[in-house]
C-alpha positions as a Markdown table, in Angstrom:
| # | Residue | x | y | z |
|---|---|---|---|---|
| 1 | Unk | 6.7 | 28.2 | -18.9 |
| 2 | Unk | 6.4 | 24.3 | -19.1 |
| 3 | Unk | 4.6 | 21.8 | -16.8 |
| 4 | Unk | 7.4 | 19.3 | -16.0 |
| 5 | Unk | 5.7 | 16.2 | -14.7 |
| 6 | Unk | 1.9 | 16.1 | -13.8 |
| 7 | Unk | 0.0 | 13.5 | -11.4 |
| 8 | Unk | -1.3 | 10.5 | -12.6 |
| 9 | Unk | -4.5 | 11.2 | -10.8 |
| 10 | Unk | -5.2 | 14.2 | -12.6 |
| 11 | Unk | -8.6 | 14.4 | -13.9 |
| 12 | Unk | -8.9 | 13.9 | -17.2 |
| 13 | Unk | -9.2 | 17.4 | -19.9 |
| 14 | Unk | -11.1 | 19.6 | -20.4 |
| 15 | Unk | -11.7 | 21.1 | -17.0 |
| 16 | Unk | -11.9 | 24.5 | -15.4 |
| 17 | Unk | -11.4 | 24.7 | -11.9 |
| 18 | Unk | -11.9 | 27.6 | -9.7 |
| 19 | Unk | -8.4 | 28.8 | -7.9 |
| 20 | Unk | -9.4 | 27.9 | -3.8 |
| 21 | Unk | -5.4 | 29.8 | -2.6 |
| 22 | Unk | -2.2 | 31.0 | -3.7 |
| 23 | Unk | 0.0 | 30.1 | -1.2 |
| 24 | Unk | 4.2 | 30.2 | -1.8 |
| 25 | Unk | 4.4 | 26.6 | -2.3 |
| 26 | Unk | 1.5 | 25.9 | -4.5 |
| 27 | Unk | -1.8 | 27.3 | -6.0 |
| 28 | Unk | -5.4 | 25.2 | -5.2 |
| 29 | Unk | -8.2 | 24.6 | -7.3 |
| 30 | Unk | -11.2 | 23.2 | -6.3 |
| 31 | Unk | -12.2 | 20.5 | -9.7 |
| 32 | Unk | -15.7 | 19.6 | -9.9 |
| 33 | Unk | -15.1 | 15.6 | -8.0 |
| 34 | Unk | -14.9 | 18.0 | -5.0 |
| 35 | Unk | -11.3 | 17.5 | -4.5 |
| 36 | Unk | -8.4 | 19.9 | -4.8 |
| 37 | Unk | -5.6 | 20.1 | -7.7 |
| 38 | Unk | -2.4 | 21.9 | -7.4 |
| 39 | Unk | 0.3 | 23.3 | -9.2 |
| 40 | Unk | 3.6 | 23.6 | -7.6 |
| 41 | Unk | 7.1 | 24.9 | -8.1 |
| 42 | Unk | 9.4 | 22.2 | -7.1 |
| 43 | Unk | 9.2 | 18.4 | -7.2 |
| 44 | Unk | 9.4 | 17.6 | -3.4 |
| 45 | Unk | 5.9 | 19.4 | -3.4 |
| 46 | Unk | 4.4 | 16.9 | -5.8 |
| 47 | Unk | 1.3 | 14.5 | -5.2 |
| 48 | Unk | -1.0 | 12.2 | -7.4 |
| 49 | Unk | -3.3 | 15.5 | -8.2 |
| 50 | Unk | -0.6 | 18.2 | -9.4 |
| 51 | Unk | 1.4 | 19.8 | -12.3 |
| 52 | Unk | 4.8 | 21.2 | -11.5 |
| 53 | Unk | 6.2 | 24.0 | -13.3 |
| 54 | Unk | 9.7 | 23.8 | -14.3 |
| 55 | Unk | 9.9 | 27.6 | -14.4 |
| 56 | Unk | 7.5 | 30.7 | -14.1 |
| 57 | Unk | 5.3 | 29.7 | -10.7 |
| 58 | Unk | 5.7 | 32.7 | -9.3 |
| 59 | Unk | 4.5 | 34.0 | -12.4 |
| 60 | Unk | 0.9 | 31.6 | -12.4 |
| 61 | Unk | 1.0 | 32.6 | -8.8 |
| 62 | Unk | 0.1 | 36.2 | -9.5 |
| 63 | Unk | -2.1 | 35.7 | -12.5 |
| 64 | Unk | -3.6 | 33.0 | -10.0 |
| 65 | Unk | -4.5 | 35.7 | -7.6 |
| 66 | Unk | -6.0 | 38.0 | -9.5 |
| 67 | Unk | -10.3 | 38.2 | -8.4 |
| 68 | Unk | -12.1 | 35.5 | -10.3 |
| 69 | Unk | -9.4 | 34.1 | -11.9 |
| 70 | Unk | -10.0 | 30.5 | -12.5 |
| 71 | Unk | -7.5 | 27.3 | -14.4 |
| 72 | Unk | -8.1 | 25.3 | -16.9 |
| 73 | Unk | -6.6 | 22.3 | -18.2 |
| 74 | Unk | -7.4 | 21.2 | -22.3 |
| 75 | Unk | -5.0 | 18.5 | -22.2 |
| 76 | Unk | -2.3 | 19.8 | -23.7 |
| 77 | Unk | -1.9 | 23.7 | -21.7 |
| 78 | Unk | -2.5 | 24.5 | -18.4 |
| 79 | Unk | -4.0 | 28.5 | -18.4 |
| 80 | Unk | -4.7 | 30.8 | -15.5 |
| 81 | Unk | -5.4 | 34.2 | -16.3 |
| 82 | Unk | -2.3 | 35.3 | -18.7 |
| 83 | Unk | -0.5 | 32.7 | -17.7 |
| 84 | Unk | 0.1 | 29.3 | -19.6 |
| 85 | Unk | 1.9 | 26.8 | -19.1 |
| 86 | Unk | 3.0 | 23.5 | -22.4 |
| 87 | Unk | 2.3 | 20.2 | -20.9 |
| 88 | Unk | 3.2 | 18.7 | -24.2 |
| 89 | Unk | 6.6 | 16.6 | -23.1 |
| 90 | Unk | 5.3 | 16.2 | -19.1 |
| 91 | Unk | 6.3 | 13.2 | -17.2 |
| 92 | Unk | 3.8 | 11.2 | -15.3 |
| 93 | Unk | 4.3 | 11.8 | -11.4 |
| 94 | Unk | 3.6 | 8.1 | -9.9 |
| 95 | Unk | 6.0 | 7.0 | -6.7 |
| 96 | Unk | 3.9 | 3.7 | -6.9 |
| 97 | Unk | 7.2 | 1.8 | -8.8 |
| 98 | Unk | 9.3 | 3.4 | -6.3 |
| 99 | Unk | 7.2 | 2.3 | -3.1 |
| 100 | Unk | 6.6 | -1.0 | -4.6 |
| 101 | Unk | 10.2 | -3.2 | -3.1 |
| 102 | Unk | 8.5 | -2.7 | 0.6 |
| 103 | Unk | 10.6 | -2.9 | 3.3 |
| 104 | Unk | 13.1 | -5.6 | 5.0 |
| 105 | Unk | 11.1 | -6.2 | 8.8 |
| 106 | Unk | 14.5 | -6.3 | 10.9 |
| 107 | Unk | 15.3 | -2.6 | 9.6 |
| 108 | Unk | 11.7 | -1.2 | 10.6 |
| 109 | Unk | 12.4 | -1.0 | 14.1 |
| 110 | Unk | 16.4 | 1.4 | 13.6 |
| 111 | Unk | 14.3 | 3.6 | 11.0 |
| 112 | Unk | 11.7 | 4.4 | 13.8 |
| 113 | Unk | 14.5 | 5.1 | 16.2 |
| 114 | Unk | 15.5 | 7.6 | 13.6 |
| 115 | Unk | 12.4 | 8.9 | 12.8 |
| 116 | Unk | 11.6 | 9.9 | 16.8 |
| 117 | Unk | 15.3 | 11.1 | 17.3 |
| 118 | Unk | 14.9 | 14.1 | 14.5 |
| 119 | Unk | 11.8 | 14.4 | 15.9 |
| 120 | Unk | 13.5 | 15.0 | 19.4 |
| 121 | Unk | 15.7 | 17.3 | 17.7 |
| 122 | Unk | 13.4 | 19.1 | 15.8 |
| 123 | Unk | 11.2 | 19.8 | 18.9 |
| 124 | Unk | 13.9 | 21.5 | 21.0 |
| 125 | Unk | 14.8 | 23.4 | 18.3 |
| 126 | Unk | 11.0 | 24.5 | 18.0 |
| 127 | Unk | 10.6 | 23.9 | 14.6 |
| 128 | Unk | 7.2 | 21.6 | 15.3 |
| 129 | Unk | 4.1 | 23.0 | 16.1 |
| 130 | Unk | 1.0 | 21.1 | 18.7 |
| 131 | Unk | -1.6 | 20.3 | 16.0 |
| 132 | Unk | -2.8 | 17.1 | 17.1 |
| 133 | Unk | -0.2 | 16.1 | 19.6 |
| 134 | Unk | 0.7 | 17.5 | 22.8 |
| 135 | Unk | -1.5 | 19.1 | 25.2 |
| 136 | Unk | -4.3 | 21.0 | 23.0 |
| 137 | Unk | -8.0 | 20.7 | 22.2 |
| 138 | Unk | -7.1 | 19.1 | 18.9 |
| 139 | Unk | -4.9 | 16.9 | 20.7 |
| 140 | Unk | -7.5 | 15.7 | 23.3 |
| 141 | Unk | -10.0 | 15.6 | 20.4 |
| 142 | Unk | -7.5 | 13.0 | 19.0 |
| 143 | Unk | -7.1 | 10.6 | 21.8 |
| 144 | Unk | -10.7 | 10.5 | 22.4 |
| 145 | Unk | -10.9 | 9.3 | 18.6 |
| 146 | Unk | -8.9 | 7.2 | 19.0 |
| 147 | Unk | -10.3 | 5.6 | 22.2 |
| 148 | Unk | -13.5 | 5.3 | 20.5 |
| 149 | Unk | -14.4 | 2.5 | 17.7 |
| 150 | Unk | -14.0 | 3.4 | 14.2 |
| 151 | Unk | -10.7 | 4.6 | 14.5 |
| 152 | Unk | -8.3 | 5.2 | 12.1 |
| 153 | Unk | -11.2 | 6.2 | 9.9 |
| 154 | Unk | -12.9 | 8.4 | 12.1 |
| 155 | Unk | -10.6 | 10.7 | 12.2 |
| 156 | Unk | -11.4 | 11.8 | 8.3 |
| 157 | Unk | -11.6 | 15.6 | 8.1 |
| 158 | Unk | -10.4 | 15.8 | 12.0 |
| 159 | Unk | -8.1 | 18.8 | 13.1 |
| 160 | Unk | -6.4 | 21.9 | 11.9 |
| 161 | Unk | -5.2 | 22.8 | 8.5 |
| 162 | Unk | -6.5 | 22.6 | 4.8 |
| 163 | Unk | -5.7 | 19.5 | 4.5 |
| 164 | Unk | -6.9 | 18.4 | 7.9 |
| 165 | Unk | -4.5 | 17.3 | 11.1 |
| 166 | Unk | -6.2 | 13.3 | 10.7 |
| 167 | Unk | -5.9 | 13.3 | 6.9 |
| 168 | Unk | -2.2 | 13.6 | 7.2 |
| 169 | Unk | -2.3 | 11.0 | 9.6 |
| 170 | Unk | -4.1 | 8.5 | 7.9 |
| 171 | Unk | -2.3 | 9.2 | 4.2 |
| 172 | Unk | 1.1 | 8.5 | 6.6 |
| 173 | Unk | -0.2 | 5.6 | 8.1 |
| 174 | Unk | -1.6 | 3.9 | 5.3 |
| 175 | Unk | 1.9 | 4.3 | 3.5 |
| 176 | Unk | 3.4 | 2.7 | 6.8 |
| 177 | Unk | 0.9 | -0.1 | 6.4 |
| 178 | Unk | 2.0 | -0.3 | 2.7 |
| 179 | Unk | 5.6 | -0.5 | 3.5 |
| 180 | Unk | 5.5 | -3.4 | 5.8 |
| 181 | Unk | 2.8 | -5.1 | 3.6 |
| 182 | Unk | 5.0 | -5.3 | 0.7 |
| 183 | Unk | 3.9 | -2.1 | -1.9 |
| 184 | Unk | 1.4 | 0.0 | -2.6 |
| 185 | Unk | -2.2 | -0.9 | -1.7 |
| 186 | Unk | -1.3 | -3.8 | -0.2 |
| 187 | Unk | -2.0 | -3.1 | 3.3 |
| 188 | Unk | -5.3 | -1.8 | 5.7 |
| 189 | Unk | -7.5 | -2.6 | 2.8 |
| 190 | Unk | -10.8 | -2.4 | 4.9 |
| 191 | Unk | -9.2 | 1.0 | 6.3 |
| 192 | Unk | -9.2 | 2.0 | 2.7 |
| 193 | Unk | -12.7 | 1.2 | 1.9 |
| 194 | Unk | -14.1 | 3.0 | 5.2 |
| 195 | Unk | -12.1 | 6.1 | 4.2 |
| 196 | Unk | -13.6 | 6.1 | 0.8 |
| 197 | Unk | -17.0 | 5.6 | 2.6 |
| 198 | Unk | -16.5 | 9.2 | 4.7 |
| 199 | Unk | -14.7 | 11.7 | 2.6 |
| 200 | Unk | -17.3 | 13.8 | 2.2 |
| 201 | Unk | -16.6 | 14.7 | 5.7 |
| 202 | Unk | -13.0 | 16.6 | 4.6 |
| 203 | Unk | -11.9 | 19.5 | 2.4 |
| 204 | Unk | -11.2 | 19.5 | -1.4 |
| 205 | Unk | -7.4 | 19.5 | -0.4 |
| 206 | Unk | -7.8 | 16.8 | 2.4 |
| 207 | Unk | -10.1 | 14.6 | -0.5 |
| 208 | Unk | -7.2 | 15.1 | -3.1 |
| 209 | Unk | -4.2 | 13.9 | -0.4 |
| 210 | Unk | -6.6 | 11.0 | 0.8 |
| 211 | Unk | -7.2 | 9.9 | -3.2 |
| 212 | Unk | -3.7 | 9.4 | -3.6 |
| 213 | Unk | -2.6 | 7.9 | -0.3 |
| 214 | Unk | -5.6 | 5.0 | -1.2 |
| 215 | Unk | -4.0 | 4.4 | -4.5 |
| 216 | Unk | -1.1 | 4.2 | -2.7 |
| 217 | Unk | 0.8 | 7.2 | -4.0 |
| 218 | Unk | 1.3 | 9.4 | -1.2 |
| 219 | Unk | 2.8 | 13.2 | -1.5 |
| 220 | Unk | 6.3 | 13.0 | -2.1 |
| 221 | Unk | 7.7 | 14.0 | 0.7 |
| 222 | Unk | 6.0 | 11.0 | 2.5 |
| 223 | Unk | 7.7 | 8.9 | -0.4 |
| 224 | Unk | 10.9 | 10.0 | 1.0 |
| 225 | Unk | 10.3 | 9.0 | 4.2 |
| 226 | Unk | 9.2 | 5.7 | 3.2 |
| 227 | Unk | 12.1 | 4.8 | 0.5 |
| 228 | Unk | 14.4 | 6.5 | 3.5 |
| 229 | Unk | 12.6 | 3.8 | 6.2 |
| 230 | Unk | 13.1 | 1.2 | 3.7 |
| 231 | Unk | 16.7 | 1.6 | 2.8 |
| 232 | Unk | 19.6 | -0.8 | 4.2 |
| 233 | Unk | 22.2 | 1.6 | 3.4 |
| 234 | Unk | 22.5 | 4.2 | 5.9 |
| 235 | Unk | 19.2 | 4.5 | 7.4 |
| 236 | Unk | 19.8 | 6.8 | 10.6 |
| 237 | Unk | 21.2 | 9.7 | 8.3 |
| 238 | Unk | 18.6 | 9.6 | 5.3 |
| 239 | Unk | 15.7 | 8.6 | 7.5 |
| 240 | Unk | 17.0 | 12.2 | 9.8 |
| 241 | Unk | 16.9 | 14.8 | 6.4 |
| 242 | Unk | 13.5 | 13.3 | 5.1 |
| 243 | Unk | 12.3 | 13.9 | 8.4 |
| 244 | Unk | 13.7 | 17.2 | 8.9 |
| 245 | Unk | 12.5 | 18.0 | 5.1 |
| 246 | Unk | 9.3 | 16.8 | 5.9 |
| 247 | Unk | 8.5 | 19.2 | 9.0 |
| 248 | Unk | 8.4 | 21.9 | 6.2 |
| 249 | Unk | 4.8 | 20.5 | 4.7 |
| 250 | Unk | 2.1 | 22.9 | 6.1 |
| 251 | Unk | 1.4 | 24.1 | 9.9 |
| 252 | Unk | 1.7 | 20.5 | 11.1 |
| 253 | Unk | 0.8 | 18.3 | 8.2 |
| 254 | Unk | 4.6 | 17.0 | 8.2 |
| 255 | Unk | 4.8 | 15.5 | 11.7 |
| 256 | Unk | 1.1 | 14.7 | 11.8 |
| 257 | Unk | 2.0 | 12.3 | 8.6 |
| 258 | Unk | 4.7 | 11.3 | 10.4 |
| 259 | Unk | 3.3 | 9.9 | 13.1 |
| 260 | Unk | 0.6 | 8.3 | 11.5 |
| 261 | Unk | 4.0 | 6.6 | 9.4 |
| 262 | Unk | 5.8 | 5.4 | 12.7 |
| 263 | Unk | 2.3 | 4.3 | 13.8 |
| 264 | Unk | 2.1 | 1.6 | 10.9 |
| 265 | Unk | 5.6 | 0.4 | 11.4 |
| 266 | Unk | 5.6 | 0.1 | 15.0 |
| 267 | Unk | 2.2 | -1.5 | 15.0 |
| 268 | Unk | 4.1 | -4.4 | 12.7 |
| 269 | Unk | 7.0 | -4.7 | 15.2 |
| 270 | Unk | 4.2 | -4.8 | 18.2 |
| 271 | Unk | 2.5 | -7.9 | 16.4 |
| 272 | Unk | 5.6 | -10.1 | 17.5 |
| 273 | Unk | 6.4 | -11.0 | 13.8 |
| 274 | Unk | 9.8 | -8.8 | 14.5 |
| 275 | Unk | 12.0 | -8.5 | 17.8 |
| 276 | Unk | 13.9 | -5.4 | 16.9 |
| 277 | Unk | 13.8 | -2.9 | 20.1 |
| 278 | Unk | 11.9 | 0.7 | 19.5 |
């Protein structure tokens, strides 16, 4: 087996890291920063902190879950258990050239239309689960954070999920706040400071997404949805799958990002800078 492409924000070899899950989408180790790696499967499931197979995951998988077994990484091979995987002709994995054209104001306001339509849809059809919206204790937990000073940040390591419910949030929102600032790390710069200032307050997994989303290289599934939001050509359909698609990403972690997204753009409309209608 091969690693394909590999994230940019992949600590540097040697390392051994001890296997946190095995899960069907990825396998999770815990580096010694304190935040998660994975290796994946497929490229939709990358982020700045992961190696994708191009064949033979579910092969790491089970060497992944046998007891103790542990990765490591000398640069060059990736090695769980029996399993190794060549890394010698992987690509780098960084959206930030991608994410850097922003997007055109006067189309923010028909790409969140989109975005809460598939919503709509996706919701009748019960493919969304509460997490931090609707009419649970996370939920109320959530609009008392948000009530309170300190929010966006606060809400660092807040909610369900390994990668907690506000960490998905705030990685959505700050490539929203990206997007309409004109590319990657441009926007909510003292947000990203304060976030940096509390992540000892998350997970390994929730550390890894926030890293990335700060450098402005969100998972790529919330690239999608960005490039999607930002595209003049056919918004309303391409804005629909990558919303769809990204309903897929954990127990909630999909709309939570989401909303965190349409938070930033519609934040932009509300500042009077754009009259488009929501």
């Amino acid at each position: 087996m091969t690693v394909s492409t590999m994230g940019f924000l992949v600590p540097p070899a040697p390392w051994t890291a001890a296997i946190a899950g095995v899960a069907s989408k990825a396998i999770i180790l815990v580096h010694g920063d304190g935040a998660a790696i994975s290796i994946v499967g497929a490229r939709r499931n990358m982020d700045s902190r992961a190696f994708c197979l191009d064949a033979g995951f579910p092969e790491m998988a089970k060497a992944a879950s046998e007891a103790g077994a542990t990765a490591s990484w000398d640069g060059k091979t990736l090695r769980s258990g029996s399993a190794v995987a060549d890394a010698g002709s992987a690509l780098a994995w960084d959206p930030r050239d991608r994410l850097a054209a922003g997007a055109a104001p006067a189309g923010l306001g028909t790409a969140i239309k989109a975005t809460r339509a598939a919503l709509m849809e996706a919701r009748a059809a019960g493919r969304t689960k509460e997490g931090i919206h609707g009419d649970g204790p996370f939920a109320a937990g959530f609009r008392r954070l948000r009530a309170e000073a300190g929010f966006p940040a606060s809400i660092v390591g807040f909610g369900p999920g390994s990668t907690p419910a506000g960490d998905d949030w705030l990685a959505g929102y700050l490539c929203g706040k990206d997007l309409v600032a004109g590319g990657p790390g441009r926007g909510a710069r003292d947000l990203r400071a304060e976030i940096g200032r509390r992540l000892d307050r998350t997970t390994p997994a929730g550390r890894a997404l926030l890293a990335g989303a700060m450098a402005g290289a969100p998972p790529e599934y919330i690239v999608e949805l960005a490039l999607a939001a930002a595209s003049t050509e056919r918004t309303e359909g391409r804005v629909h799958e990558t919303v769809l698609a990204a309903l897929g990403h954990g127990a909630t972690s999909g709309e939570d990002a989401i909303a965190g997204f349409v938070e930033a753009l519609a934040e932009r409309l509300a500042d009077g800078t754009v009259t488009a209608l929501l």
